[in-house]
Backbone as CSV, one residue per row, in Angstrom:
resi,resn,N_x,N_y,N_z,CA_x,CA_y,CA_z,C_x,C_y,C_z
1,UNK,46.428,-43.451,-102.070,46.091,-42.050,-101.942,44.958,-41.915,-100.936
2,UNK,44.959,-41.325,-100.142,44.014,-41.030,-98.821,43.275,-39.513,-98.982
3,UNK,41.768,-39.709,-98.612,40.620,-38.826,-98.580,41.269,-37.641,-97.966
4,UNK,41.635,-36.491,-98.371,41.785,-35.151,-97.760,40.478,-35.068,-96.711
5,UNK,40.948,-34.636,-95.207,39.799,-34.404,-94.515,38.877,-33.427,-94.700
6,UNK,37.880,-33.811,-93.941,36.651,-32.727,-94.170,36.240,-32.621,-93.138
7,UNK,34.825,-31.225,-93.295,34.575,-30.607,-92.227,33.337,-31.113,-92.414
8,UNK,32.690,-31.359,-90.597,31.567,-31.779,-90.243,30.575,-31.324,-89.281
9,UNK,29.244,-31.081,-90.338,28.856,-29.807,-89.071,27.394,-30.747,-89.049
10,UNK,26.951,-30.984,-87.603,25.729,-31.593,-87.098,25.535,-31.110,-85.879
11,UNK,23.921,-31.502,-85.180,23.725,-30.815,-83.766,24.023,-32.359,-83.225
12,UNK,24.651,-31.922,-82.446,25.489,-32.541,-80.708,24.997,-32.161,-79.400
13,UNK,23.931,-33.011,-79.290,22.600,-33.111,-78.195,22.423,-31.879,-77.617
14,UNK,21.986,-31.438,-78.807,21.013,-30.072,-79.085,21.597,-29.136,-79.093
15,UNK,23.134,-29.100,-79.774,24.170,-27.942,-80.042,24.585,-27.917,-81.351
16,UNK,24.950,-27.053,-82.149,25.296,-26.946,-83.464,27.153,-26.997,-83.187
17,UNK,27.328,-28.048,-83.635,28.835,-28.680,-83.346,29.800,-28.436,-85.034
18,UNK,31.119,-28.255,-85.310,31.276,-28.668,-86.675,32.921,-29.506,-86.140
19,UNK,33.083,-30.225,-86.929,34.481,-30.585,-86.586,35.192,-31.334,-88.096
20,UNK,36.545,-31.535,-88.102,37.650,-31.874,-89.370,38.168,-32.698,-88.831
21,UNK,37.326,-33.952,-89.922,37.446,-34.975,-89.679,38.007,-36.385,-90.882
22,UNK,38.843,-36.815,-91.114,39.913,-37.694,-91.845,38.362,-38.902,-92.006
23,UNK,38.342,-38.979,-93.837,37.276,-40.016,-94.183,37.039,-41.351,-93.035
24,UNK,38.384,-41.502,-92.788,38.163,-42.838,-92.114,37.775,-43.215,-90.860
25,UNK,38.094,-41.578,-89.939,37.134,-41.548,-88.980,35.839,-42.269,-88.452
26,UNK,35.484,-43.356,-86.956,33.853,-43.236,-87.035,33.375,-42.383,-85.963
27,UNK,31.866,-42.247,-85.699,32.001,-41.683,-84.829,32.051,-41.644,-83.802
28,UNK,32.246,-42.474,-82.768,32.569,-42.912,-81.795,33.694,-42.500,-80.985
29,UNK,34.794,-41.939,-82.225,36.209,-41.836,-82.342,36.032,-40.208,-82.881
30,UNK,35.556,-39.756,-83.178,34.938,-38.283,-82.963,34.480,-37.797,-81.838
31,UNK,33.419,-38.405,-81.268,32.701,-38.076,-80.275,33.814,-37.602,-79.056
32,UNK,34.319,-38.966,-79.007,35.360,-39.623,-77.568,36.558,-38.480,-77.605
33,UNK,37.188,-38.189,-79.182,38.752,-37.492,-79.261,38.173,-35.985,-79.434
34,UNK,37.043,-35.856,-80.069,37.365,-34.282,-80.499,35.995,-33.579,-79.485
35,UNK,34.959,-33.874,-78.800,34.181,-34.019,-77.971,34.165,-33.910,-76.894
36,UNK,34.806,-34.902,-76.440,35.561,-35.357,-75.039,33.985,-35.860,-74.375
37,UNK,33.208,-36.883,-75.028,32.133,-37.532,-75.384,32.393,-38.867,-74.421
38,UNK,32.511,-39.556,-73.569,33.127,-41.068,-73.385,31.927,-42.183,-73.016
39,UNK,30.115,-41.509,-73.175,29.399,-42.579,-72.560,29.512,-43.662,-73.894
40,UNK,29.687,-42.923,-75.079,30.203,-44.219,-76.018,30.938,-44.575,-75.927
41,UNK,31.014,-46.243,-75.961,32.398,-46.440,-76.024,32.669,-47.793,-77.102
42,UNK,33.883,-48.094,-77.568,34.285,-49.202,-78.447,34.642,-50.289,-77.697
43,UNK,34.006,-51.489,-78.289,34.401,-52.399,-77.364,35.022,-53.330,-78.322
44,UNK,33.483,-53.960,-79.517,33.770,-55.037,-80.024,34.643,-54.480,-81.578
45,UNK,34.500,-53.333,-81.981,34.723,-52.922,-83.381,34.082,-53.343,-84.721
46,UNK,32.889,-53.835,-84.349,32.418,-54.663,-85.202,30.864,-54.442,-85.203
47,UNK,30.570,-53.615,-84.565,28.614,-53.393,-84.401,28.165,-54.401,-83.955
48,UNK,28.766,-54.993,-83.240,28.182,-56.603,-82.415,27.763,-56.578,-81.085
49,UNK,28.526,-55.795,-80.016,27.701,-55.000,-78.968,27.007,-54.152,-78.169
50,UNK,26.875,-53.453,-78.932,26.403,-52.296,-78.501,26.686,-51.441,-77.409
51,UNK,27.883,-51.357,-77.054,28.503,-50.406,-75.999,28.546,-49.322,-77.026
52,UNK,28.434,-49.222,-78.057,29.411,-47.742,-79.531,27.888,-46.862,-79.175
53,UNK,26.593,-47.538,-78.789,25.076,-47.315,-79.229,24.974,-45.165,-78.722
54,UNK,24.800,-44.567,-80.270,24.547,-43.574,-80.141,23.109,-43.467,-81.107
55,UNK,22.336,-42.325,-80.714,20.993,-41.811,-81.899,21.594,-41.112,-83.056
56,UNK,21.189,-41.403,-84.289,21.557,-40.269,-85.238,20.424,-39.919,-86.105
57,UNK,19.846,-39.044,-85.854,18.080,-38.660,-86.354,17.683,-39.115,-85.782
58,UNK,17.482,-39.793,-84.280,16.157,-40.843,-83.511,16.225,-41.959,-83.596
59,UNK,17.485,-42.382,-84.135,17.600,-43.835,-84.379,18.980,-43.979,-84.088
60,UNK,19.130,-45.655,-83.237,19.834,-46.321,-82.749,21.354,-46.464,-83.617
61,UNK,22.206,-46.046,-83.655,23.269,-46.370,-84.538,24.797,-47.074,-83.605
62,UNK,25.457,-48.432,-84.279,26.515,-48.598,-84.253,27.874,-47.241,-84.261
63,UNK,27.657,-46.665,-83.325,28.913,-45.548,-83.800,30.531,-46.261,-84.304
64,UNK,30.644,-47.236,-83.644,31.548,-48.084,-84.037,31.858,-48.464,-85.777
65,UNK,30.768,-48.193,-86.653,30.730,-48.357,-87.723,30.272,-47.521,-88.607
66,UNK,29.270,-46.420,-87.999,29.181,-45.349,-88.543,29.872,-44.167,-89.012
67,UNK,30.920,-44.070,-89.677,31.738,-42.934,-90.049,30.902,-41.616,-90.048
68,UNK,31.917,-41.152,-89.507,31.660,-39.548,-88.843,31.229,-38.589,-89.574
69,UNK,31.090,-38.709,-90.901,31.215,-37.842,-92.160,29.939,-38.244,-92.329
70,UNK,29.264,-38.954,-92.031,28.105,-39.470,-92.465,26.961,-38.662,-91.179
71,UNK,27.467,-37.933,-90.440,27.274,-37.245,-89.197,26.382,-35.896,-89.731
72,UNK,27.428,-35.518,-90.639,27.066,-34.350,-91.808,25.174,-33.933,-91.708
73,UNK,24.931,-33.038,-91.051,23.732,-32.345,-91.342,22.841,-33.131,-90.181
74,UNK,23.224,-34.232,-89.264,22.543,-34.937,-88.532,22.252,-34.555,-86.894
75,UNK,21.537,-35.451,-86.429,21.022,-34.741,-85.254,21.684,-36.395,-84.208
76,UNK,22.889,-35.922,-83.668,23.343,-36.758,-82.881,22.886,-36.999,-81.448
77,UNK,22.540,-37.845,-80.793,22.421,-37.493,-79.133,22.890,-38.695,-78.262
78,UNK,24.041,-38.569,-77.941,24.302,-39.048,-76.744,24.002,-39.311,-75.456
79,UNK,24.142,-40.756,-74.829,23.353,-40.938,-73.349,23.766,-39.590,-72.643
80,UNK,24.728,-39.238,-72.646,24.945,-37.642,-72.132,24.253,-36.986,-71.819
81,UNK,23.241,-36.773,-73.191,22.297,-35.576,-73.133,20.714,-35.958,-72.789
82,UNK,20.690,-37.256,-72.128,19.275,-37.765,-71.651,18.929,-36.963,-70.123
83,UNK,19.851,-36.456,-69.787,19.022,-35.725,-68.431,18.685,-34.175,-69.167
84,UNK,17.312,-34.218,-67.993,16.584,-32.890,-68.460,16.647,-31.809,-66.873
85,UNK,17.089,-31.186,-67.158,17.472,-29.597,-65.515,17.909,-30.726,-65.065
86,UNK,18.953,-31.313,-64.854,19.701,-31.850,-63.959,19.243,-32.801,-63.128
87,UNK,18.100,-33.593,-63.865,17.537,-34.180,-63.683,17.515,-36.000,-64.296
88,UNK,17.774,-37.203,-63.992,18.172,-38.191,-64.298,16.920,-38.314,-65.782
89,UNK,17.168,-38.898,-66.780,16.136,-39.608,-67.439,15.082,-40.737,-66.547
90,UNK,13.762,-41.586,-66.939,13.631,-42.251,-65.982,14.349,-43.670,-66.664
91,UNK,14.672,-43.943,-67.899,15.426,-45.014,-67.851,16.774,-45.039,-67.594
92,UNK,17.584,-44.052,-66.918,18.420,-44.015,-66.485,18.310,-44.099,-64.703
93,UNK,16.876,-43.685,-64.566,16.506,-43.954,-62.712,16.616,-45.243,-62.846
94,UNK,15.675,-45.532,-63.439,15.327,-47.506,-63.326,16.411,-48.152,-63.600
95,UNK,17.341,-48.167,-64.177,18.980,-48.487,-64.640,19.510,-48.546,-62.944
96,UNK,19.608,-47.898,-62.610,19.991,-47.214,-61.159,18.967,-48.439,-59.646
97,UNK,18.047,-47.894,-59.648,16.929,-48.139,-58.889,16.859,-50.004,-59.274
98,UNK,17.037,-50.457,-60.625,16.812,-52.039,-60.956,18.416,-52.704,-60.735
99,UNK,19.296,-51.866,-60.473,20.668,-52.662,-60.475,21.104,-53.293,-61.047
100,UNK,20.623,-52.682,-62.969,20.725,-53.251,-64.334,22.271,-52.814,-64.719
101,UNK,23.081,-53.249,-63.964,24.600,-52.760,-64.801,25.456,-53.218,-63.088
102,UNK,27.154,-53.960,-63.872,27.711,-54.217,-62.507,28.917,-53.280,-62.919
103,UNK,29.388,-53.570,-64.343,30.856,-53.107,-64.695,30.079,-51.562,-65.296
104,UNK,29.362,-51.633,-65.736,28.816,-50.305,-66.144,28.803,-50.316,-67.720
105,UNK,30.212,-50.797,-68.436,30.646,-50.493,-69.685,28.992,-50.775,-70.755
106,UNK,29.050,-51.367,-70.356,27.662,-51.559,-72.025,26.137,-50.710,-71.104
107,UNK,26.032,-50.064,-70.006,25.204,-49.210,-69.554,24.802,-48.252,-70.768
108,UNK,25.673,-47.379,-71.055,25.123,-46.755,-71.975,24.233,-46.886,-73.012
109,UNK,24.595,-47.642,-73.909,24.291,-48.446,-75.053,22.867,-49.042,-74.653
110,UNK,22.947,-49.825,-73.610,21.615,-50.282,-73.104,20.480,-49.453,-72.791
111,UNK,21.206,-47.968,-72.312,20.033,-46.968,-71.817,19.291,-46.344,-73.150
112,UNK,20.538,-46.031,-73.786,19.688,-45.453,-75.392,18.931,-46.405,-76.375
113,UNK,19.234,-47.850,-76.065,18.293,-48.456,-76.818,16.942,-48.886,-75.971
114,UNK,17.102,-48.826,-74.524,15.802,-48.869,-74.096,15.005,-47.558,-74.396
115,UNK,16.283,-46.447,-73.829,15.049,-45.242,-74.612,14.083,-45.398,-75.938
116,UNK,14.910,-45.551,-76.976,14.475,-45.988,-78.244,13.144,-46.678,-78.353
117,UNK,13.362,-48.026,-77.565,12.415,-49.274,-77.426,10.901,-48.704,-76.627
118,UNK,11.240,-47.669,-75.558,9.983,-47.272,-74.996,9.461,-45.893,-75.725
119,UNK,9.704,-45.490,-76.481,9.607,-44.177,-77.653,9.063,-44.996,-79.028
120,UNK,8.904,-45.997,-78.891,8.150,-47.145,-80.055,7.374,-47.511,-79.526
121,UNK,7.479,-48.565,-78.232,6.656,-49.110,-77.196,6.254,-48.751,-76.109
122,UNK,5.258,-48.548,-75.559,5.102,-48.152,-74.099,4.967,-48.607,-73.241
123,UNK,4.807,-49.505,-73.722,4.815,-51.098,-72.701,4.810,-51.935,-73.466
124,UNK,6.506,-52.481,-73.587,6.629,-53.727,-73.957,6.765,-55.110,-73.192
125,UNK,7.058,-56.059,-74.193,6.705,-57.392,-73.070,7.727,-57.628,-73.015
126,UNK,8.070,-58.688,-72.199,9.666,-59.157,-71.953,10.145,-59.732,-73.317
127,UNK,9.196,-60.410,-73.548,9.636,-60.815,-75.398,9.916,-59.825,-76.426
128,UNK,9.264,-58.360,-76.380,9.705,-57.191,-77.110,10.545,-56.762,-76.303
129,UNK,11.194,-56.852,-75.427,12.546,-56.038,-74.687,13.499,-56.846,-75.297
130,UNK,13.710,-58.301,-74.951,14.710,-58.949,-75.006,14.847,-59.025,-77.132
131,UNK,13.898,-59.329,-77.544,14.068,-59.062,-79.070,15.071,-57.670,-79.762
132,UNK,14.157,-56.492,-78.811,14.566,-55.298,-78.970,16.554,-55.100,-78.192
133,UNK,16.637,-55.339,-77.630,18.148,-55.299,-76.802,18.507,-56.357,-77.229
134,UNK,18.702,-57.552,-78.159,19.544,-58.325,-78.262,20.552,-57.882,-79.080
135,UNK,21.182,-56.888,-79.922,22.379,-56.465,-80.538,23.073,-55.622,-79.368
136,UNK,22.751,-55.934,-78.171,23.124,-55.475,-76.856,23.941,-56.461,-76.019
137,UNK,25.413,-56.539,-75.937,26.016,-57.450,-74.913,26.249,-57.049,-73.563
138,UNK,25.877,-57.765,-72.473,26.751,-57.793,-71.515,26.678,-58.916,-71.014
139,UNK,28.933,-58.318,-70.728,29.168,-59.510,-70.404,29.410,-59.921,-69.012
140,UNK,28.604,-59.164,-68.212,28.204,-59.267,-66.712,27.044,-60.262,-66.557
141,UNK,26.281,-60.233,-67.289,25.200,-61.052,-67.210,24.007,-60.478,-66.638
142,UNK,23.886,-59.319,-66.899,22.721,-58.348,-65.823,21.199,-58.446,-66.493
143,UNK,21.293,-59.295,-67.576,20.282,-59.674,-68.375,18.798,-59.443,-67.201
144,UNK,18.583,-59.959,-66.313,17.046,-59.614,-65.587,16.921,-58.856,-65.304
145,UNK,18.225,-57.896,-64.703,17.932,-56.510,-64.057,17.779,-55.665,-65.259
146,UNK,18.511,-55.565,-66.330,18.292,-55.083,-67.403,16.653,-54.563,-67.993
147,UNK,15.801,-56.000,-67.852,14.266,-56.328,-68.581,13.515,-55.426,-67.062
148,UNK,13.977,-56.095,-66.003,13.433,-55.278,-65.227,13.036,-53.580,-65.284
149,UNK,14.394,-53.277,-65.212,14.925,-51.828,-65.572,13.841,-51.141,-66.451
150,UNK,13.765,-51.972,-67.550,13.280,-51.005,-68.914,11.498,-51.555,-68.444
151,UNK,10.929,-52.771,-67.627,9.894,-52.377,-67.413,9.026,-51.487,-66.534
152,UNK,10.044,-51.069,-65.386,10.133,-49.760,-64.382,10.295,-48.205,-64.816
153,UNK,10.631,-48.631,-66.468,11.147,-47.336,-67.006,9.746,-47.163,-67.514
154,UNK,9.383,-47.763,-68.274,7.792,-48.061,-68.635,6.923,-47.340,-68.073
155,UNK,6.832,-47.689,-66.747,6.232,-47.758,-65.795,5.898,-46.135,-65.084
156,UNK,7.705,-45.888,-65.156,7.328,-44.305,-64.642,7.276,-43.192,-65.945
157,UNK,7.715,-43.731,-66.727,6.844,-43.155,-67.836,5.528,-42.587,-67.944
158,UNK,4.627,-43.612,-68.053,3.599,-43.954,-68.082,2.729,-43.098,-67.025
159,UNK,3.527,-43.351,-65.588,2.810,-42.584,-64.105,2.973,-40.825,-64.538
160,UNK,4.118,-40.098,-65.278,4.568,-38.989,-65.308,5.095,-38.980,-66.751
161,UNK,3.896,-38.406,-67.459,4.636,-38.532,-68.508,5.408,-36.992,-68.940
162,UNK,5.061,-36.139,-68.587,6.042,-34.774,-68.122,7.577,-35.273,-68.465
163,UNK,7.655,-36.433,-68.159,9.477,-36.737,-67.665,9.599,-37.900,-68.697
164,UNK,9.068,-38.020,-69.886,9.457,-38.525,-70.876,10.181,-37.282,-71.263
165,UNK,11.243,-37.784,-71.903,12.389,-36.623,-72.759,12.072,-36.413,-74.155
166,UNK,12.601,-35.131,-74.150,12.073,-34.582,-75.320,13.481,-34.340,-76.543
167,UNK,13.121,-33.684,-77.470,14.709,-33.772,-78.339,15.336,-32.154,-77.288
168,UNK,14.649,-31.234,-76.391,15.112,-30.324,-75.903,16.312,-30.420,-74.481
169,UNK,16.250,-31.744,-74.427,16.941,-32.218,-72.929,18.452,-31.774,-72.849
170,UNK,18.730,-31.911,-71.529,20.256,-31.106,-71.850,21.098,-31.982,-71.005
171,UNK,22.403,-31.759,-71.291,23.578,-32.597,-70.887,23.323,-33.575,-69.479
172,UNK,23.581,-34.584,-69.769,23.983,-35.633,-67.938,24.842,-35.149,-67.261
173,UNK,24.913,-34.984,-66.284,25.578,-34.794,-65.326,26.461,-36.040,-65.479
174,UNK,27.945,-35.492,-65.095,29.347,-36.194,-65.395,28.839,-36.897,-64.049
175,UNK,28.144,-36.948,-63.128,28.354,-38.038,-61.820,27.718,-39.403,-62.374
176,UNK,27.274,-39.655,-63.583,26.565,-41.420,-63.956,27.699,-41.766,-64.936
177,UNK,27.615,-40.764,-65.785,28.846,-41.419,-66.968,30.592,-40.717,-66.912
178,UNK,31.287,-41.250,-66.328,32.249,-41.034,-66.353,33.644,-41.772,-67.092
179,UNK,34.834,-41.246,-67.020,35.724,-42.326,-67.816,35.397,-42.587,-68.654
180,UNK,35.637,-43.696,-69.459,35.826,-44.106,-70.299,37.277,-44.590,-70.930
């Protein structure tokens, strides 16, 4: 016997969203089908790499494993919604500017947990980056440009802090995250 679906109402990087959604749903598979969401994406199915990596309340979540229902009353935000006026995040400049991504696919995932990591830390060390991003794969190997990246992100942080993001930021521009 299978869960009659339900309805799911949370803000969707800084929108009051609701959607009907089958228990078994995660959200990843919400985001992507009923959204049209794709900087998440599924890779491993298993919360092992962090390409699924979305916020849910300010914190880092496996969407890959997080069922959607569990979404209920929450404050979702997608790498999507890290630019502010049409304006790049700066760990999405330094992503860019450090040449931390070749295939792109686990980009995302990487940008929201560096966000995360510099919204805890403000300068971390390479030993708190790499600690912090290790439930993070890629399998490009961009591992230096990566540490780089997030210590440039740091960096212009730090120079401007104006352009740290706030929970008010609004959608990315479809020209960084595309496909899926």
């Amino acid at each position: 016997m299978s869960a009659a679906p339900r309805t799911v109402r949370f803000m969707l990087n800084g929108a009051a969203v609701e959607s009907t959604v089958a228990s078994h749903l995660s959200l990843v598979e919400v985001l992507r089908d009923h959204f049209d969401l794709f900087g998440a994406r599924e890779s491993c199915g298993q919360g092992m790499c962090g390409c699924c990596t979305v916020l849910v309340d300010g914190r880092a979540v496996s969407s890959c494993l997080y069922l959607a229902a569990f979404a209920d009353g929450a404050d979702v935000v997608t790498v999507e919604h890290l630019a502010a006026e049409g304006r790049l995040d700066p760990v999405q400049e330094a992503f860019i500017a450090a040449g931390a991504f070749q295939c792109g696919f686990c980009t995302p995932g990487f940008v929201l947990m560096a966000k995360q990591l510099l919204d805890e830390i403000s300068d971390p060390t390479d030993d708190e980056i790499r600690h912090y991003l290790s439930g993070n794969l890629c399998r490009c190997g961009a591992y230096p440009e990566i540490i780089a990246a997030v210590k440039l992100a740091a960096t212009r942080r730090q120079d401007d802090p104006s352009r740290t993001p706030s929970a008010s930021t609004k959608p990315l521009a479809d020209d960084l995250i595309e496909g899926g």
